[in-house]
Steps between C-alpha positions, in 0.01 A plus 500: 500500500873538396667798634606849403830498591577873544526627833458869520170616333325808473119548428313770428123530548520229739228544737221343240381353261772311271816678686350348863429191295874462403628558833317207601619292233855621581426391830435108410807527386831283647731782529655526818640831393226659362450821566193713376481847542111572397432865392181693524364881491314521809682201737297597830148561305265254471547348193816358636352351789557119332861553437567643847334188634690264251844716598413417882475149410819503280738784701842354383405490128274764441563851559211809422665794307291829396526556170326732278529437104357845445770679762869537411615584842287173635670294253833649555447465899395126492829456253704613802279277751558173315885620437527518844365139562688322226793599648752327293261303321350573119128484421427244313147522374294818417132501400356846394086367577423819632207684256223730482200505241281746350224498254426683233499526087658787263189678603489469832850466648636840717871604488469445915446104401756427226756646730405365826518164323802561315705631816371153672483257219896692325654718678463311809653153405816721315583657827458156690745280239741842492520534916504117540734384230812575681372209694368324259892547323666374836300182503575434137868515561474285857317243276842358388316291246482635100158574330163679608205371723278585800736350703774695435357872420197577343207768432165347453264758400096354552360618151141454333325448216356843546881585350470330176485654220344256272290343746338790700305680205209203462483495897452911534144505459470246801791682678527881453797541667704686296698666776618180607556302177748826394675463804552150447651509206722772606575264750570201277751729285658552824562145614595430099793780524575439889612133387647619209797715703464292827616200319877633507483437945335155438195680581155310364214717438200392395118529520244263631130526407312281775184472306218765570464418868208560808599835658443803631698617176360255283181487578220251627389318183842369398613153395806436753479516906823628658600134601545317174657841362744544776599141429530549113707772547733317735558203296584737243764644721646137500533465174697797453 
C-alpha cells in the first residue's frame, strides 16, 4: 500500500469500528514520523480495550486522547492536550468519524433524539475543526509547498449516504432513521462551507462516505466489513 504522507493525525471515534480500522491502516503505513493521536469518549471503558492494546503495541506512534463530540469542554481540553504534544509541529490530518445514531420517522422522532444527534453528528465536528485549526493553519504554512492535500492540512469529515438528499428517501422505509439522516446532511453542509472558507490557509476539507459499513453504528447486516472500508478510505486519502 502507498503511503499517507502526513505525519500528525487526529481521529475521532477511534476505538471501533471504521475509526480503529483506520488506525490500523495508518499503521501499515511507511512513515517514520507518523504520529496518530486516536480520540475516543470513554478511553479507559471497555469498548476501547482494542485500541489500548494496539497503542501498547505501537507507544511511539499512537497516543489515546479523551474526547467527547457531544462535550465542549472535552473537546476544548483534548485541543490543549494535543497542543501540548505537537509542540512546534502542525497537525496535519483531521478525521471527524466520531457519530451517534438514532431511529425514528416524522412520527416517531423526540426532540431528546434530534438534538442528541445533532450536538454529536454538528455541533461536535464545528467545535473540533474550530479548536484544532490553529494547528491545522500552522501545518499548512510549515508545508512550504503551494496547493491543498492530506499531506499538507486537511479535514476529512466520514459522511453517509444516510446524508443524501436524493438518495435517502427510497431507502427510509428500510432505514427509519430520520434523526440521523438530518444530521448528516447538516453535516455535509458543514464540510461543503468548512472547505469553502478553509481554502484561503491551504486547508482541504472534504467528506468521505466509506460505503455503509459492519458496525456497531452501522449495523450487522451491512455490505462492507471494517477492513476493506478502512482501506478504501485510505487510498482515498492518497489520492488527495
Amino acid at each position: 500500500m502507498a503511503a499517507v504522507k502526513a505525519c500528525n493525525i487526529l481521529i475521532t471515534g477511534a476505538n471501533r469500528g471504521l475509526g480503529l480500522e483506520t488506525v490500523k491502516q495508518l499503521l501499515e503505513d511507511s512513515c517514520p514520523k507518523r504520529h496518530i493521536f486516536a480520540t475516543c469518549r470513554n478511553p479507559d471503558g471497555p469498548k476501547s480495550e482494542a485500541l489500548r492494546e494496539l497503542a501498547k503495541k505501537h507507544p511511539s506512534v499512537i497516543t489515546i486522547i479523551r474526547l467527547d463530540a457531544d462535550d465542549p469542554c472535552s473537546i476544548k481540553e483534548s485541543a490543549e492536550k494535543v497542543g501540548s504534544l505537537l509542540g512546534n509541529n502542525g497537525l496535519n490530518l483531521l478525521v471527524n468519524n466520531a457519530g451517534i445514531l438514532a431511529r425514528g420517522t416524522i412520527q416517531t422522532s423526540s426532540v431528546e433524539s434530534m438534538k442528541n444527534t445533532f450536538s454529536t453528528n454538528v455541533i461536535g465536528p464545528l467545535l473540533i475543526i474550530q479548536e484544532y485549526l490553529p494547528y491545522l493553519k500552522k501545518a499548512a504554512k510549515a508545508s512550504g509547498t503551494p496547493g491543498m492535500s492530506c499531506s499538507k492540512a486537511a479535514v476529512i469529515n466520514v459522511s453517509t449516504v444516510g446524508g443524501s438528499i436524493s438518495t435517502m428517501p427510497s431507502l427510509f422505509k428500510q432505514f427509519p432513521v430520520l434523526p440521523y439522516c438530518v444530521s448528516k446532511a447538516g453535516f455535509n453542509m458543514l464540510t461543503v462551507l468548512a472547505a469553502e472558507e478553509l481554502k484561503a490557509d491551504e486547508i482541504l476539507c472534504m467528506a468521505l462516505h466509506p460505503g455503509w459499513v459492519k458496525t456497531e453504528l452501522g449495523g450487522e447486516k451491512k455490505p462492507w466489513m471494517p477492513h476493506p472500508a478502512g482501506e478504501l478510505a485510505i487510498r482515498t486519502l492518497q489520492n488527495h
